[in-house]
Backbone bond lengths (Angstrom), bond angles and torsions (degrees), N, CA, C in turn:
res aa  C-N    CA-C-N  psi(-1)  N-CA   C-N-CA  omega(-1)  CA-C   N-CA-C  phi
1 X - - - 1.449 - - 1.524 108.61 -
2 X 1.398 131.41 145.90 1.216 153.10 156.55 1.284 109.75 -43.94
3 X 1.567 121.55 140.73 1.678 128.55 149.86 1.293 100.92 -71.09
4 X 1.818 90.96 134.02 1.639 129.01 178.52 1.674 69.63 -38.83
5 X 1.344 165.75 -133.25 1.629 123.54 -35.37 1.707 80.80 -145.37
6 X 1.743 111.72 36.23 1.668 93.80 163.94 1.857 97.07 -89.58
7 X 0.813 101.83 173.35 1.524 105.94 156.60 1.352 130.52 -99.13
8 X 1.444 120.42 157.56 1.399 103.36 -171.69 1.500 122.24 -50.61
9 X 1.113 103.33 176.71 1.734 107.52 169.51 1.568 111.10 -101.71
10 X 0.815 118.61 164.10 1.887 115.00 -170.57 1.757 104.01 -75.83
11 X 1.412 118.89 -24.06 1.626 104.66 162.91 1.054 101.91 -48.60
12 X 1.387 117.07 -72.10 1.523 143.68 -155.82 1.585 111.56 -30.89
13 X 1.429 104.73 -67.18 1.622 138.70 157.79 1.556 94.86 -27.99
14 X 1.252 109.23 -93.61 1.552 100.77 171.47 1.813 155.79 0.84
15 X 1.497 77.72 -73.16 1.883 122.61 169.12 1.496 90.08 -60.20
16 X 1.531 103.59 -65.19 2.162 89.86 -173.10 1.246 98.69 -47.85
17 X 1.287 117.78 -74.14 1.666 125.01 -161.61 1.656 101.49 -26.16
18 X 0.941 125.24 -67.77 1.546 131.81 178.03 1.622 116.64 -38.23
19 X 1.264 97.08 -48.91 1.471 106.10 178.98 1.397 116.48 -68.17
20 X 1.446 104.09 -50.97 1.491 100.94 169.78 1.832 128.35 -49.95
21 X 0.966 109.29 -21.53 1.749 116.69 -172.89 1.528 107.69 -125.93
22 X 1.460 112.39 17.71 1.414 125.36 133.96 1.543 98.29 -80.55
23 X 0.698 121.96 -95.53 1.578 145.88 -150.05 1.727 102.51 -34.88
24 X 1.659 94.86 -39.45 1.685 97.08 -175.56 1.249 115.95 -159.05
25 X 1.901 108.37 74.83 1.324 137.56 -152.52 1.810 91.53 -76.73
26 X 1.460 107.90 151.74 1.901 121.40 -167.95 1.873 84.05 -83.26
27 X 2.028 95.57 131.33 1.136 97.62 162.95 1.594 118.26 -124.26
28 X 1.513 119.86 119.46 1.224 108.95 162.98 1.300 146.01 -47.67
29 X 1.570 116.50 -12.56 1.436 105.08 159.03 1.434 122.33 -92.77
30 X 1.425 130.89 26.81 1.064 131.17 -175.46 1.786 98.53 -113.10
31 X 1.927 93.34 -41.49 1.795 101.67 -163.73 0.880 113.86 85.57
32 X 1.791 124.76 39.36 1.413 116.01 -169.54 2.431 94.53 -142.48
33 X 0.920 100.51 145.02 1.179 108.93 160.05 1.008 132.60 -54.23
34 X 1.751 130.68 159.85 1.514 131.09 -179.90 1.612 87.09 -102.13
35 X 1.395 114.72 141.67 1.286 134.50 156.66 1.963 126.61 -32.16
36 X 1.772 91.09 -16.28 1.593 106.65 166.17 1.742 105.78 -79.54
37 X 1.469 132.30 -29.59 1.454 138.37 164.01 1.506 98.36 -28.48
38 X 1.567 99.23 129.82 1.374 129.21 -159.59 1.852 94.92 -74.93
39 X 0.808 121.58 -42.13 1.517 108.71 164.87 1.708 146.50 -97.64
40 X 1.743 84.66 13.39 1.552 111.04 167.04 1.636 86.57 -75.42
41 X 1.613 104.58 -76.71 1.292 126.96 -160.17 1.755 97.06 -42.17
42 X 0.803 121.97 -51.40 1.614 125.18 -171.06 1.954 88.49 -42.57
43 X 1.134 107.19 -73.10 1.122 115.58 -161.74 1.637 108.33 -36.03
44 X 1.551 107.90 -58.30 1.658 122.88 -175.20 1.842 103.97 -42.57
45 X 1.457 92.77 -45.39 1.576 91.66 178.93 1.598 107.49 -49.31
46 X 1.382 110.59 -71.55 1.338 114.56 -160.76 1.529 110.32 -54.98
47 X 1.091 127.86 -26.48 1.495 148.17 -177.54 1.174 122.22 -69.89
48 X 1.347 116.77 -15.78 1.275 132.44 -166.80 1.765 98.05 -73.20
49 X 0.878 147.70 -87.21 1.305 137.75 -171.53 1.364 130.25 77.24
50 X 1.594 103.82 -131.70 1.564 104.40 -173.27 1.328 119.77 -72.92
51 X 1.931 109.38 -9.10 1.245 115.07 163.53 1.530 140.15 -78.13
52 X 1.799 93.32 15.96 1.270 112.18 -153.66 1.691 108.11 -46.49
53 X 1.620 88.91 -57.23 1.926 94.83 -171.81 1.618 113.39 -77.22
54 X 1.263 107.86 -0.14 1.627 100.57 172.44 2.161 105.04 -82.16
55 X 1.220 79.39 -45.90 1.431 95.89 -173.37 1.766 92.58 -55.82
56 X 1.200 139.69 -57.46 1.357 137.62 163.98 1.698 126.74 -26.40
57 X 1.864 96.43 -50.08 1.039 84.55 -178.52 1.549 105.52 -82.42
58 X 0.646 147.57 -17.61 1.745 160.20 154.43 1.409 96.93 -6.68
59 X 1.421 103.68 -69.93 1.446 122.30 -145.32 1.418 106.75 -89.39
60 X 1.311 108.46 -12.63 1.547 128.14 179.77 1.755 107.11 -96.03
61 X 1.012 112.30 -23.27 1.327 108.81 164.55 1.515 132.25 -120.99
62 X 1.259 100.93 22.07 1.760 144.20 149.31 1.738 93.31 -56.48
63 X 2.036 97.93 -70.55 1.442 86.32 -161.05 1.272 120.48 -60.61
64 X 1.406 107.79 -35.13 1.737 112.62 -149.18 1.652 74.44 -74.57
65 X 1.385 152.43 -26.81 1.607 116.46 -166.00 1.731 94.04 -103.73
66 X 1.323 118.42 22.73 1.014 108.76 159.61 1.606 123.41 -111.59
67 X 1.538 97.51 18.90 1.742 102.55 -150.70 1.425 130.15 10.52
68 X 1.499 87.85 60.60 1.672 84.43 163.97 1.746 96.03 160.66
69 X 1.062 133.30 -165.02 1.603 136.25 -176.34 1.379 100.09 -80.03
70 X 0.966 88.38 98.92 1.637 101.86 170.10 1.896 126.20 -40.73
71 X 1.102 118.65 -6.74 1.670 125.94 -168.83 1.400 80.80 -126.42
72 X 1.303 137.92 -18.67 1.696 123.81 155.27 1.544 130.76 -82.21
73 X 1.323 96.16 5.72 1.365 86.95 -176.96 1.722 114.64 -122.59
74 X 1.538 98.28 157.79 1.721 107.15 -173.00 1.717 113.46 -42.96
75 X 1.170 108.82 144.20 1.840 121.36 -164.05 1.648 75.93 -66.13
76 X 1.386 158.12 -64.44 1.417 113.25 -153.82 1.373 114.65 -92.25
77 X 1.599 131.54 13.75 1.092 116.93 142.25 1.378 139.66 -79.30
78 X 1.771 102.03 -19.81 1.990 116.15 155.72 1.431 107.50 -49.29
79 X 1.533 114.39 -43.15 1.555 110.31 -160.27 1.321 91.20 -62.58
80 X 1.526 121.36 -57.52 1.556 115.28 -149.27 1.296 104.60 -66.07
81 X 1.614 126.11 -27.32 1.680 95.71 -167.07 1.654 90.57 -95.32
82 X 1.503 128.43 -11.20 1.590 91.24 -175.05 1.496 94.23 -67.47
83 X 1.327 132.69 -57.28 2.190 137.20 -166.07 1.518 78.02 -54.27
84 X 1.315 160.30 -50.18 1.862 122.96 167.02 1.675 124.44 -31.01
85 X 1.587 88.58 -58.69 1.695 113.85 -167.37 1.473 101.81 -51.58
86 X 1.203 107.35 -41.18 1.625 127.62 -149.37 1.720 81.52 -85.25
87 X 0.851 124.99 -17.78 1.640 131.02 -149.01 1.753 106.32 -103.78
88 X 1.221 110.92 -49.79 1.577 144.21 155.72 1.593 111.82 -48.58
89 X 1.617 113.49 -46.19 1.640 101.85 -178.24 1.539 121.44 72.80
90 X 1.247 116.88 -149.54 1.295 129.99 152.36 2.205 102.88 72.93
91 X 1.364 98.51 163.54 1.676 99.98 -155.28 1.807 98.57 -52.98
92 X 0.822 112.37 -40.98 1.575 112.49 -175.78 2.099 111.87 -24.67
93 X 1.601 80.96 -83.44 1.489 107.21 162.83 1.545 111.27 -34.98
94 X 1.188 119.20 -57.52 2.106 119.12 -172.89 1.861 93.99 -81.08
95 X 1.108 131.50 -32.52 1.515 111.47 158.06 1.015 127.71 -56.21
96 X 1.436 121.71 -54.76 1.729 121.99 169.59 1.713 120.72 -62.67
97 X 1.643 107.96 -1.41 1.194 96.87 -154.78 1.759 87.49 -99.84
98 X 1.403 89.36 -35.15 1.557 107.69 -177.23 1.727 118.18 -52.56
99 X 1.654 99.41 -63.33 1.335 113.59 -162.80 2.262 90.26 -63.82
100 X 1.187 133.12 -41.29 1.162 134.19 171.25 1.673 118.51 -39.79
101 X 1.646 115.74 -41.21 1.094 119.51 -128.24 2.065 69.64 -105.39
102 X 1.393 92.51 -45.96 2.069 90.90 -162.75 1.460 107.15 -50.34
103 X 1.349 110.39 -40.75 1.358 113.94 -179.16 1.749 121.83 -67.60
104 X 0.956 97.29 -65.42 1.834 103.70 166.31 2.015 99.56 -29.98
105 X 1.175 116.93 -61.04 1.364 109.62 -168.07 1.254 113.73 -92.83
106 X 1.239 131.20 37.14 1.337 134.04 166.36 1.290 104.54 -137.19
107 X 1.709 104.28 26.28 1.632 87.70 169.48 1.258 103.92 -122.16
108 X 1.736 121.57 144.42 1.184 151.50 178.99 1.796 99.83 -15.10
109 X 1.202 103.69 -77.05 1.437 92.51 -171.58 1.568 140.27 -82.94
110 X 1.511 106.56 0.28 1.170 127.30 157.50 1.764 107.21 -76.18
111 X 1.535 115.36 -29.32 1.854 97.87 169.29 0.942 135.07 -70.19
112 X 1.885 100.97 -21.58 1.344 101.81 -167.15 1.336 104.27 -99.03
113 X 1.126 124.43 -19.30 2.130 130.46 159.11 1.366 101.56 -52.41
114 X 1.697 124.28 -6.30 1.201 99.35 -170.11 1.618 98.40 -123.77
115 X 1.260 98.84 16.74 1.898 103.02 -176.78 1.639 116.45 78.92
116 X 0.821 124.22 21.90 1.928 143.26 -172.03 1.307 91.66 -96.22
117 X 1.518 114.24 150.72 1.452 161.94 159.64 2.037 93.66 -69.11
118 X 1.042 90.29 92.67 1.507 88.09 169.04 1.784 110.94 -76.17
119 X 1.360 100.35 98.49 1.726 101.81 170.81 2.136 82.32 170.36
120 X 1.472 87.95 164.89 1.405 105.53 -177.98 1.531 111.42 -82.97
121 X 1.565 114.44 162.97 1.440 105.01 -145.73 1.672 88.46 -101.93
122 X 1.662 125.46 44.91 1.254 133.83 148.19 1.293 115.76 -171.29
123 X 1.602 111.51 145.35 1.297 122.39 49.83 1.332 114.57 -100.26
124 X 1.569 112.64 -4.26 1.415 118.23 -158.70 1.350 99.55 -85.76
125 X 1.456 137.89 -19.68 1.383 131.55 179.68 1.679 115.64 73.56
126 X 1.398 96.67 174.37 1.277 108.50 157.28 1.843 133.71 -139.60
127 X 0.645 122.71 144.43 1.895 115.23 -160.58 1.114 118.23 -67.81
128 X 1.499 124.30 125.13 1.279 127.97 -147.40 1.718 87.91 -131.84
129 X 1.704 95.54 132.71 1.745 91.74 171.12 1.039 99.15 -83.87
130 X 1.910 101.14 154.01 1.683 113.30 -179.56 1.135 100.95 -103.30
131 X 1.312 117.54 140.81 1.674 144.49 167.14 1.439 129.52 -60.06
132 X 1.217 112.18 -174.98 1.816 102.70 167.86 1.467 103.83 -85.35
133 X 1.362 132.81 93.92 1.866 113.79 155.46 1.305 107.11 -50.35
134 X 1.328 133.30 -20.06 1.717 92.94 -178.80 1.662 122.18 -88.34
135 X 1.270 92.78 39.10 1.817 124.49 -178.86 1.374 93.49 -68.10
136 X 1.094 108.51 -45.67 1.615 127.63 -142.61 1.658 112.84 -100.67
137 X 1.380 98.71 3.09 1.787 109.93 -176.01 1.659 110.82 -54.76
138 X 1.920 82.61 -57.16 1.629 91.58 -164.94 1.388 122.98 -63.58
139 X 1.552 120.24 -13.39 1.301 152.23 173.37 1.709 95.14 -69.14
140 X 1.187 112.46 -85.11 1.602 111.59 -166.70 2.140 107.30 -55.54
141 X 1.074 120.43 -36.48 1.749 126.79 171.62 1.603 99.66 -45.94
142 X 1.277 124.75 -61.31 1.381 133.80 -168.34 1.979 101.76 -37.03
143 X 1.224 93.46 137.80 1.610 90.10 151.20 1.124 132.18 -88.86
144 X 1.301 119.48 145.53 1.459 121.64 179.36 1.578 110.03 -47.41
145 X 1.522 116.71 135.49 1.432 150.95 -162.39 1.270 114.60 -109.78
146 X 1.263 118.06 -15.27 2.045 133.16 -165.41 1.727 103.22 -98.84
147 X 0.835 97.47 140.16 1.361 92.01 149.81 1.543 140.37 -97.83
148 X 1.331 127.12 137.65 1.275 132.77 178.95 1.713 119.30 -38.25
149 X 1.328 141.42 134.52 1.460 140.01 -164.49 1.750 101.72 -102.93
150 X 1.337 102.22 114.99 1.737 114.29 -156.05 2.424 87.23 -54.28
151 X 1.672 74.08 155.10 1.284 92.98 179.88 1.554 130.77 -77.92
């Protein structure tokens, strides 16, 4: 596996690109882009992060069940190893699935296909019903249970 902070390699780059617009192909009756859209995808890049080497190994074991570079090979040999990958599970798969999925839905025109307030959910918030605080009595009465962290 790769150190978290190389960047992909241009297969690699690729292989996502592919994966991404499997996963979340552009539909015209919605009016919304596939997650392969050049400024979804921009985003996935930059987004990539601390998931860097999961997302690697992802894409690295894309190839090996694709025997061979996965963004080179025929759409029903992509299908079969991602429904493997997909099949396999495990953090690899929920990193790539993740870092794909945050981006696609935080973009402008996928919120508003979806009836969303295009803007972030602060400072302006959103309205939250309030509960019983006196939930919380028997919690605050208790004495402290921790111990103090030597000086």
């Amino acid at each position: 596996m790769q150190n978290d902070n190389t960047p992909l390699t241009a297969d690699q780059t690729r292989s996502l690109r592919c994966v991404a617009a499997m996963m979340i192909p552009p539909s015209q009756a919605h009016q919304v882009p596939g997650a392969d859209d050049d400024a979804i995808f921009t985003d996935i890049m930059n987004s990539i992060g601390q998931d860097a080497a999961l997302v690697k190994q992802a894409l690295q074991d894309l190839d090996t069940l694709a025997a061979g570079i996965f963004a080179d090979c025929q759409p029903a040999q992509r299908q079969a190893a991602a429904a493997a990958l997909q099949d396999a599970g495990g953090p690899p798969l929920l990193a790539l699935t993740r870092v794909i999925t945050q981006c696609y839905y935080r973009d402008d025109r996928v919120m508003r296909s979806l009836g969303m307030e295009l803007r972030p959910p602060f400072p302006k918030g959103f309205e939250v019903e309030q509960g019983d605080w006196s939930l919380l009595d028997p919690v605050r009465a208790r004495p402290p249970f921790y111990r103090h962290p030597p000086e």
